[in-house]
N, C-alpha and C positions, 0 to 999 in steps of 0.2 A: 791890624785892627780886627780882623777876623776871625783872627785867635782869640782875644778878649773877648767878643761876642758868643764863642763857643766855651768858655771857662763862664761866662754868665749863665749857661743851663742848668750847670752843677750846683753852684752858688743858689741860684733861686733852688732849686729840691732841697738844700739842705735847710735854706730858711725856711721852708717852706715846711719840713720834717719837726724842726726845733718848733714850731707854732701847733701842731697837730697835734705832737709829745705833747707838749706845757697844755693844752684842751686837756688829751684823754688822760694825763695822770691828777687832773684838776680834784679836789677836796668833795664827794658827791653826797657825803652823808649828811649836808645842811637841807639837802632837799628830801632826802628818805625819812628827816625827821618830823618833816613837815608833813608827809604822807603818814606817817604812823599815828601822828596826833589826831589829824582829819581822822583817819580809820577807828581810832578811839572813840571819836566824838561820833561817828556815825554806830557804831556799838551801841555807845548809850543810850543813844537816840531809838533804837532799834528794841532796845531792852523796857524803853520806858512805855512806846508803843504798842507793844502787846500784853496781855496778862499775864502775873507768874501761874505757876502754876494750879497753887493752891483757888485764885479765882476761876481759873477756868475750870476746875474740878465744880465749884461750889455754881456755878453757872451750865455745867451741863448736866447735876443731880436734880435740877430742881423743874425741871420738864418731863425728866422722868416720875417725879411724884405725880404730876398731871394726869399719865397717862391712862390708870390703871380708873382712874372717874369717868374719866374719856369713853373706855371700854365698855363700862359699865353703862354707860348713856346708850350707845349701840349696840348692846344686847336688849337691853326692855326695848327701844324702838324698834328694833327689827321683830322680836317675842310681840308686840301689840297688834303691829301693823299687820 
């Protein structure tokens, strides 16, 4: 009976190998596809929230038109005063 109890060690590692196998050789690309679509959507998302580039060109020319009135304001008031 002793014997059989020590041939059951073997026996459990092997099923135990055969379960572990069939996990890590499991199908994994249903889940990486799931992550690329997300990553997608998080792209777009990213692309819609900021401006291309052409707005932020047309958004930081038009402060610099300001500026040169601007100057001109603080030269007469400095010149008066």
């Amino acid at each position: 009976m002793a014997a059989l109890a020590w041939l059951l060690i073997p026996l459990f590692a092997v099923v135990g190998a055969a379960i572990w196998g069939s996990w890590a050789s499991r199908n994994k690309t249903i889940g990486d596809v799931a992550e690329l679509a997300g990553y997608a959507r998080f792209r777009d998302a990213m692309e819609r929230a900021h401006p291309t580039l052409a707005e932020s060109t047309l958004a930081e020319s038009a402060p610099h038109e300001r500026e040169p009135a601007a100057a001109a304001t603080a030269v007469t008031s400095s010149s008066s005063g």
